[in-house]
Every structure is written in structure tokens, then in C-alpha cells.
C-alpha positions in Angstrom: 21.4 -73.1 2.1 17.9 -74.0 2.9 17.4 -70.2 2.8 14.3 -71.1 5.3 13.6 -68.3 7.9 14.8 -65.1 6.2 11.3 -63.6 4.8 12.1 -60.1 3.7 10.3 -56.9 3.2 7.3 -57.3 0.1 7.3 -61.0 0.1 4.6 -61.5 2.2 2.7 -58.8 0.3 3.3 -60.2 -3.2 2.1 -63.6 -1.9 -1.0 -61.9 0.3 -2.2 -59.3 -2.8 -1.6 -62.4 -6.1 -2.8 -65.6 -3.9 -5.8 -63.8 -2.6 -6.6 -63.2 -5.8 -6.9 -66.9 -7.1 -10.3 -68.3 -8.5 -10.2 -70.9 -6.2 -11.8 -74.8 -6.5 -10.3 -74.7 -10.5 -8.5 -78.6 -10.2 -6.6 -78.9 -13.3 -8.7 -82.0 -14.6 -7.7 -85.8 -15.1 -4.4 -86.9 -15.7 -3.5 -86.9 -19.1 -2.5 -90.2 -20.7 0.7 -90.7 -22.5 4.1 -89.2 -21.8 3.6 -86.6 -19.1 5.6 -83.2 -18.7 5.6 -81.9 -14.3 7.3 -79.0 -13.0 9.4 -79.5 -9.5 10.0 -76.2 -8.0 12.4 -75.5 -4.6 14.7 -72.7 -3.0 18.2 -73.6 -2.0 22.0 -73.3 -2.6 23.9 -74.9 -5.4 24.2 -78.6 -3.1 20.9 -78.7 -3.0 20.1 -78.2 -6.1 22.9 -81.2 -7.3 21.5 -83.4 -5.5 18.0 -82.8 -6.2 18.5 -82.6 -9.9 20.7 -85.9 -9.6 17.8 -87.9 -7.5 15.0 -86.5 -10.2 17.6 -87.7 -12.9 16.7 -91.2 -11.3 13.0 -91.0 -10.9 13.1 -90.0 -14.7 14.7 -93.4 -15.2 12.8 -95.2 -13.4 9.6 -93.3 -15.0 10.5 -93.2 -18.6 7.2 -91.8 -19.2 7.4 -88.7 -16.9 9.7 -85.8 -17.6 10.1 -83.6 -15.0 11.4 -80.1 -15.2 13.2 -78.0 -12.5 13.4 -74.7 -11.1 15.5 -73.5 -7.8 16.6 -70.1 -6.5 17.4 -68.3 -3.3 14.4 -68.0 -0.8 12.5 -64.4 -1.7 13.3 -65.0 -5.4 11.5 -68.3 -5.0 9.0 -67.2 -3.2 8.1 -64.2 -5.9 8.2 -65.8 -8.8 6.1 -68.9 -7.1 3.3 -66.4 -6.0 3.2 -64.9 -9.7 3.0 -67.7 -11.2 0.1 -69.4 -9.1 -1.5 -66.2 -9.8 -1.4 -66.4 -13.6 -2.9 -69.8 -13.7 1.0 -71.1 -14.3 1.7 -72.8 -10.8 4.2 -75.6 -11.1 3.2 -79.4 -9.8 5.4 -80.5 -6.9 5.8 -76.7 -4.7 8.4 -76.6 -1.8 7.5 -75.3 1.6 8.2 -74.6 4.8 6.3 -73.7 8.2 6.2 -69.8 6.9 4.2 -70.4 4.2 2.5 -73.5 3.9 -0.6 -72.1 6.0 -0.4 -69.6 3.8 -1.0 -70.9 0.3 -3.6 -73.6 2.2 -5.4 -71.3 3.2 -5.6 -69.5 -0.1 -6.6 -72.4 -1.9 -3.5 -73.2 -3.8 -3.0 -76.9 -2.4 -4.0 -80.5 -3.2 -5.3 -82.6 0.0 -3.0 -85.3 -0.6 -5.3 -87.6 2.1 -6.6 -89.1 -1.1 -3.0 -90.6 -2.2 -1.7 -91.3 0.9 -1.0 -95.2 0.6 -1.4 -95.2 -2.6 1.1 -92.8 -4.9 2.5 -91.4 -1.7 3.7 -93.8 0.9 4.4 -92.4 4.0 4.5 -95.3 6.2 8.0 -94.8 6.9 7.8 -90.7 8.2 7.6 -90.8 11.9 3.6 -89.2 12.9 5.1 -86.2 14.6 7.3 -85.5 11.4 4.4 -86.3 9.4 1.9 -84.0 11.4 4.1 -80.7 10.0 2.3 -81.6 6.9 -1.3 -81.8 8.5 -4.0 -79.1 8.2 -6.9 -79.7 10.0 -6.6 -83.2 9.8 -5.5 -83.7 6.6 -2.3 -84.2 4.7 -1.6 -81.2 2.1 2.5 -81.6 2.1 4.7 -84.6 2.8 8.3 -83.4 5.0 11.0 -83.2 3.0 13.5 -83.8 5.6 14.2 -83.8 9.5 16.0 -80.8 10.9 16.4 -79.5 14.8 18.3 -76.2 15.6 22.5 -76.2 15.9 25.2 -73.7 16.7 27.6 -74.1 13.5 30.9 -72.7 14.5 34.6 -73.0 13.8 36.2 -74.8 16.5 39.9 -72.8 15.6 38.2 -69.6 16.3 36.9 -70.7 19.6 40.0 -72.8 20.8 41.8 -69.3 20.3 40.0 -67.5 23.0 40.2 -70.5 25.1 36.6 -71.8 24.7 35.0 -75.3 23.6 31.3 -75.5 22.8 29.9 -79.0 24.5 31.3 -81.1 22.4 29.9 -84.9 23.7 26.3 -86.0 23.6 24.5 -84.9 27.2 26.5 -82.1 27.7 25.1 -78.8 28.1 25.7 -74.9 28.4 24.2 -72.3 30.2 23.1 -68.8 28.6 25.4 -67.2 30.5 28.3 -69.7 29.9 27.2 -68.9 26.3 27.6 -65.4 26.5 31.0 -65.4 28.6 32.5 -67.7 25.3 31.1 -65.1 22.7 33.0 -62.5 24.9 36.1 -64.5 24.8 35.8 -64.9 21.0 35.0 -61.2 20.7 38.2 -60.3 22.1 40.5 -62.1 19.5 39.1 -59.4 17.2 35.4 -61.4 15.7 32.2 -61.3 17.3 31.5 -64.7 19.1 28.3 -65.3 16.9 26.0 -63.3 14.4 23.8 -61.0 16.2 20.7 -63.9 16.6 17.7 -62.0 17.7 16.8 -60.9 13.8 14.9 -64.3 13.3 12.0 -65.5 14.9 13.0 -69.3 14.4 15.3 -68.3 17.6 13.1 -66.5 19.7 11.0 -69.8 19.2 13.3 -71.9 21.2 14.1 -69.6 23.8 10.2 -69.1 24.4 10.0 -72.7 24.0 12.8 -73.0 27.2 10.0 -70.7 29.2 7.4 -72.9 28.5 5.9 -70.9 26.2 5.0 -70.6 22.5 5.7 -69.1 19.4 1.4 -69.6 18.7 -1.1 -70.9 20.6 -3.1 -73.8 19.3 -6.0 -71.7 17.9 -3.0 -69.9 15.6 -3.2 -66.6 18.2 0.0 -65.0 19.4 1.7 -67.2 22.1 4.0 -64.2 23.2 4.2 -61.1 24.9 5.7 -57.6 24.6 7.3 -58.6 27.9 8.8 -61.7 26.4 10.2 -60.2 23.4 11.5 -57.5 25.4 13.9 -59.7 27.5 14.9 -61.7 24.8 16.2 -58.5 22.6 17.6 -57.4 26.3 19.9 -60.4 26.1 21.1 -60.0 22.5 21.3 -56.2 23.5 24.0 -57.0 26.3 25.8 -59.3 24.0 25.5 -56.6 21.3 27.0 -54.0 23.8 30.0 -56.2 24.5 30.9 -56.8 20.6 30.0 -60.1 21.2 27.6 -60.3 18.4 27.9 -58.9 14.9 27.2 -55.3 14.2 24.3 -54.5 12.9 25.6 -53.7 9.4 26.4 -57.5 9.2 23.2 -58.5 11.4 21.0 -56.5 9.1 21.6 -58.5 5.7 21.3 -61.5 7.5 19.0 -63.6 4.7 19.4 -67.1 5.1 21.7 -67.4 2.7 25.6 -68.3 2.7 26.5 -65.1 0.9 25.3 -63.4 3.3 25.9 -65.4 6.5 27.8 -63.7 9.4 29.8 -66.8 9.7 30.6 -67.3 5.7 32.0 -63.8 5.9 34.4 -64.4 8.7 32.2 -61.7 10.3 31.4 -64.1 13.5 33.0 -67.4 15.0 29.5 -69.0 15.1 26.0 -69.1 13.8 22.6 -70.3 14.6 20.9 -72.2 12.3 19.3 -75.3 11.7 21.2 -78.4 10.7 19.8 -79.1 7.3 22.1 -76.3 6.8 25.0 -77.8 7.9 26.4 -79.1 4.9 26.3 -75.5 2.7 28.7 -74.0 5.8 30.6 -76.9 5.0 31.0 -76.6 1.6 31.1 -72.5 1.1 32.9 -72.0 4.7 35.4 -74.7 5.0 35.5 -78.4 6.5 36.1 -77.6 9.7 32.7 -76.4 10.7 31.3 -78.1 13.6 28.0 -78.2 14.9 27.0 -77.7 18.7 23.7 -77.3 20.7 22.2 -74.4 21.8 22.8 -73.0 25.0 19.6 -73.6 27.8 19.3 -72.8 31.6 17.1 -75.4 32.6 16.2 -79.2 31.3 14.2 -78.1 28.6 16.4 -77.0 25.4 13.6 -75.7 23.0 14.5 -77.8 20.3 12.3 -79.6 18.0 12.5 -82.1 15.1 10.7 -80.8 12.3 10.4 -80.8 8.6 12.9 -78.2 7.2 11.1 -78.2 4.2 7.4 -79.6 2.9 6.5 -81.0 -0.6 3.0 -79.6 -1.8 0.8 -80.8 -5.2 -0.6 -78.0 -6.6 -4.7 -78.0 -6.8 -4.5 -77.0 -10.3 -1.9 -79.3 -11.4 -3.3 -81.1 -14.5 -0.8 -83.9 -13.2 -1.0 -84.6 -9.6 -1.0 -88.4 -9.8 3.1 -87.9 -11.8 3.3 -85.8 -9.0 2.7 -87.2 -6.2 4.4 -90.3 -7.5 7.7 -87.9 -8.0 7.0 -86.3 -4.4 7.0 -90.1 -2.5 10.2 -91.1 -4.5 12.5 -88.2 -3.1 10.8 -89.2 -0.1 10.7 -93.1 0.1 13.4 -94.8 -2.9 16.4 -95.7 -1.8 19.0 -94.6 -4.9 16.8 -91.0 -4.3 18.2 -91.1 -0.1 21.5 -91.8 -1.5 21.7 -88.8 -3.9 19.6 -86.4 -1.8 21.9 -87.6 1.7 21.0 -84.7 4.0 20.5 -81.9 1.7 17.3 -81.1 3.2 18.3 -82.3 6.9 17.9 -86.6 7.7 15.7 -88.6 5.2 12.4 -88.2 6.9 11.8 -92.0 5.7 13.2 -93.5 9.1 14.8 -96.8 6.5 16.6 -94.4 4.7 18.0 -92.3 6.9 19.5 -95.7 8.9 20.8 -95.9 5.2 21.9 -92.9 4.3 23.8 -92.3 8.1 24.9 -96.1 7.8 27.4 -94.7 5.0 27.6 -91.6 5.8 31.1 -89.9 4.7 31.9 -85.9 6.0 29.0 -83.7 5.6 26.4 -86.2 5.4 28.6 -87.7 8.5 28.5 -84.9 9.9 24.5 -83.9 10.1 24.2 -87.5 11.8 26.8 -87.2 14.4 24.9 -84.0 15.9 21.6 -85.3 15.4 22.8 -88.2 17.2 25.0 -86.4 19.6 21.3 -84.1 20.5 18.9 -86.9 20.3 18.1 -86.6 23.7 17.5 -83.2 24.2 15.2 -82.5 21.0 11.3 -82.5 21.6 8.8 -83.2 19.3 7.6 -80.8 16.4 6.5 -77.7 17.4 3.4 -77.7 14.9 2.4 -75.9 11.9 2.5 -71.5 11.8 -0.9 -70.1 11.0 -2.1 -68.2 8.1 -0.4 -64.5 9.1 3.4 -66.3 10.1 5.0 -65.1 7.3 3.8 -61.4 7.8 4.9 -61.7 11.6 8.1 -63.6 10.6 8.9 -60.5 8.2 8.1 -57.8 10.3 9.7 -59.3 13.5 12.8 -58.7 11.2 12.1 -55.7 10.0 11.8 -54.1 13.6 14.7 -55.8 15.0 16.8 -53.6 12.4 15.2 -50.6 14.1 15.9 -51.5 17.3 19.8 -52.5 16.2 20.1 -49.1 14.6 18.8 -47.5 17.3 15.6 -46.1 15.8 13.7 -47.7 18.4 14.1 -48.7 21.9 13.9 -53.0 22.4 10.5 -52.1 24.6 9.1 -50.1 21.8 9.9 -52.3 19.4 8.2 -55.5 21.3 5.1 -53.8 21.6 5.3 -53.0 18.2 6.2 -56.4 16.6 3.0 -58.0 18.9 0.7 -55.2 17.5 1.4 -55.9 13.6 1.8 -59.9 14.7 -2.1 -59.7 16.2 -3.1 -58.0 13.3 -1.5 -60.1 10.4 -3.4 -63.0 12.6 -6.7 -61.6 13.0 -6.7 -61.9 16.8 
């Protein structure tokens, strides 16, 4: 599991208190010559991490003088143990990111501007613009995407044909959030909730502000949303909640990211919102019958993006950015790499390989580009890059959804109270 949108309690902090405590400007020096030694670091779930290891196997090949060591774990594990490493002078090469934090450790100095090897050790001729922008800061490039993902409803289709339901199945066809909630009630009564409880993340709120015309942030990184919004989205998974038709909140409240913990893994839920890089992991730990559908909209705009599930990032004090950066365009650009990554961090974002990789694609690689296929006319473009602050608001906007879930605060309380912390992690 890409484990990307589950920041718990003290992660942001560990990574606020050590990153803001870096000496910054202190570039690890030239390249050194001879046989070179690079550290790739990334969180995910054991498929990832075979495939990853399998397509750095290659570049070693291919690159007899660069050996490159890895390092994956779950999402706040990763996250930890990155921060205290940067911290203590120790940061590995090649970093993985996502929207949450990439702001983040930009902003605090811990990144390369890769502008300077663009077109020459990175290529990234083949990465649409729009893809390419999630890894643009102020006009220049600091990470490359690792992937394309958009948003998906994984559920298991023997679940729903019991209560008499069937997600749209064929591309162009829709559902309403009421015809949405009616199914989750139909589900509910064959004795599982419809779907895990989805107002915990703010990945979700996202799209549903995006179906509004609104935003998550506004283009000079200030809060997009307001207490009112919030308020009626929480209403909605509040009425669902009411009916059972979502998980309970014992279930909702160790929602992570991760498949251990997944509503849906558990047999907690009949369905689950997530993004479709994620596809393949409820595949493999769930069962082969997952299937993927889109989320549910009440007018023409569905509030799905493409966008990089992931980012790859050279760190500024890597005393081997040139191996790394070569290592970083290979997983993004080589073709043997595309065939052993397949969709493991969503489609290739090299537009050749995916036609590739989808050209001979087999079940869960098949299956990732069937629905991105099936959706391809109702996802937008990126939704752009989270300011410095996102992963504070991303962790509180949890933290305060279990209050309101528990019933320790009322949904209105709790809105104002998510937009107060959320305008001062942002300094607005």
C-alpha cells in the first residue's frame, strides 16, 4: 500500500522540530569518482517493495559502478526515521514523497533543484507537463513523479451483487451521492457497512470540494475551505454513519493507509476509497476479485485528478546526486525498470512506458489500466502541490474527525476547529 494520506499524530512534529533544525546550504560536495555507494529510501507494502528492489537490481546491472542500497517501511515509520536521519547529517540520496510533505522538506532546505539535470541525468521528456508540474516549486523541478494515480472506489463486487447493487461498471457511467448512499445502505443491511467511514482523510474532502468548485488551497498556499464546507461534508458521512452504512468508528479510527488496517482488508466494509496506485495491494492482501469503480458526483464535474502518487527527491546534501539522479530517471524512463515496477506506484508516468507496460498488462497491472481507461474522461488535471503546513492540517483534520466520530465534539465544532489549527499551521 502506498500508505500515502494517513499522517498520524507526532509525525508532523518530528519532521517540523528536526528539519527546522538543519544547517541549511551544506551540498555534500562533488561526486566522488570510482565505485559509488547511494541510498534509495520509500514507504510501501511488501509489492512495492519487490518490484522496486527487482527494478534497482537492474539499474545495478546496467551501472556496474553504482551500488545502491534500500530501505522501505510503512508511512509514519518512514517518515520518522527519514526526518532523524536528515537531521543527523545522515539523509539518504534518492527520498520518496508525496504532496504532504514535499513542500515540507523544500521549504526546509533538504532538497536538490534538480532544474540543473533535467535533460541531462534525468530525462523527463516523456512525463506529461501537468504530471511533471507536481514536482515544481516555484518554477523549478525538486522531485520527478513517480507514478500517475487518480481516486477509485475498490470494492468487492460479491458483496454488492448480494444487496442487489452494482457500482457503474462501463466507462461514462456515473452515480449520484445519493444513489451512492442508497447502495451503502443496501450493503449495510446484509450485515457489513457499505464502505469505510471516508470523512477521516482529507484526500476525500478534496474531491468533494473539488465537485463544488472549490479547493483544498488556494494558489497563494491559504485555506481554500470553510467551516461551512467541512461542516456539510462531515453531515453527509454523519447520515451515512447513522444508518450503519459506514464503518464504526472503532474501525474508522485506525484507518492508516495501510492494508492491515483497511476497513475493506478486514472484511469490516464492502468498499473503500482510495487511490488506484493502491489497487494492486487490495488485490494481493484482499483477494482477486477486487474491482475498482469511480466515485460518486452530482453534477459533471467529478473532482478527480491525475497526479503523482508519489515524488522522487535528491537530497541537497547527497555527496552523490549525479548516481542519483541517474538511478531516479531509470525507475522513471528504462524500459526493463516499467516492466518490473508495472503499476506499483500507479501508471508509469513516462507516457512510452506506460503504453508498454498496459500493452501487456496481465491482472493487477490489467487491472489499474482498465479503470484508468474506463475514467479517462472524467479525471481533470493535477490539483497542484500542498503548501508548507499540509501535513500538520492533513494530521489534525484526522485527529478531529475521531472526536467528532466518538462524539466528543459536535461535526460544527469540529469544522471550526480543524480551519483554526489549518490557518495556523499555514501562517494565514
Amino acid at each position: 500500500m502506498n500508505r500515502r494520506f494517513g499522517v498520524r499524530a507526532g509525525l508532523v512534529a518530528v519532521v517540523a522540530v528536526t528539519l527546522a533544525g538543519l544547517v541549511t546550504g551544506c551540498g555534500g560536495g562533488g561526486e566522488a569518482s570510482g565505485p559509488t555507494t547511494i541510498r534509495f529510501v520509500w514507504w510501501g507494502n511488501e509489492d512495492r517493495a519487490k518490484a522496486t528492489k527487482s527494478a534497482v537490481e537492474a539499474f545495478m546491472k546496467d551501472n556496474p559502478g553504482i551500488t545502491v542500497q534500500t530501505e522501505y517501511a510503512a508511512y509514519d515509520a518512514y517518515f520518522q526515521k527519514l526526518s532523524t536521519q536528515v537531521a543527523g547529517g545522515a539523509s539518504p540520496d534518492l527520498i520518496q514523497l508525496d504532496r504532504a510533505t514535499l513542500g515540507e522538506y523544500q521549504h526546509r532546505h533538504v532538497l536538490e533543484d534538480l532544474s540543473p539535470y533535467v535533460g541531462k541525468a534525468i530525462d523527463v521528456t516523456g512525463i506529461a507537463p501537468a504530471l511533471l508540474a507536481g514536482g515544481k516549486i516555484e518554477g523549478k523541478q525538486y522531485a520527478v513523479p513517480g507514478g500517475q494515480t487518480t481516486q477509485m472506489l475498490a470494492y468487492d463486487p460479491e458483496i454488492f451483487a448480494r444487496a442487489g447493487v452494482e457500482p457503474p461498471p462501463a466507462p461514462g457511467q456515473t452515480w449520484t451521492w445519493a444513489q451512492f448512499g442508497e447502495s451503502l445502505r443496501k450493503v449495510a443491511a446484509t450485515g457489513v457497512a457499505g464502505t469505510t467511514d471516508f470523512g477521516w482523510a482529507i484526500d476525500w474532502f478534496e474531491v468533494w470540494l473539488h465537485q463544488h468548485g472549490k479547493q483544498l488551497y488556494a494558489d497563494d498556499g491559504k485555506l481554500g475551505f470553510t467551516a461551512t464546507d467541512l461542516t456539510q461534508f462531515w453531515t453527509l458521512t454523519g447520515g451515512l454513519r447513522a444508518d450503519k452504512a459506514v464503518t464504526a468508528p472503532e474501525v474508522t479510527t485506525k484507518m492508516d493507509g495501510s492494508m492491515p488496517n483497511s476497513g475493506l482488508v478486514t472484511k469490516r466494509a464492502g468498499s473503500e476509497i482510495n487511490y488506484d496506485s493502491s489497487l494492486s495491494a487490495y488485490l494481493s492482501s484482499y483477494g482477486p476479485g477486487i474491482k475498482a469503480a469511480p466515485l460518486p458526483a452530482d453534477g459533471p464535474a467529478s473532482g478527480m485528478a491525475a497526479m503523482p502518487p508519489v515524488t522522487f527527491a535528491v537530497a541537497q546534501r547527497s555527496a552523490h546526486k549525479e548516481a542519483a539522479a541517474k538511478l531516479l530517471s531509470y525507475l522513471v524512463n528504462n524500459q526493463q525498470a516499467g516492466k518490473l515496477l508495472g503499476v506499483a506506484r500507479g501508471l508509469p508516468p513516462n507516457t512510452a512506458i506506460r503504453e508498454q507496460v498496459c500493452g501487456a498488462a496481465q491482472a493487477a497491472t490489467k487491472a489499474v489500466c482498465d479503470y484508468e481507461k474506463s475514467v479517462a474522461d472524467r479525471i481533470g488535471p493535477a490539483t497542484g502541490l500542498w503548501p508548507t503546513g499540509a501535513a500538520a492540517v492533513k494530521r489534525d483534520f484526522q485527529r478531529v474527525y475521531d472526536d467528532v466520530i466518538f462524539g466528543r465534539t459536535s461535526v460544527a465544532d469540529g469544522a471550526a476547529r480543524v480551519v483554526q489549527t489549518a490557518q495556523q499551521s499555514l501562517g494565514s
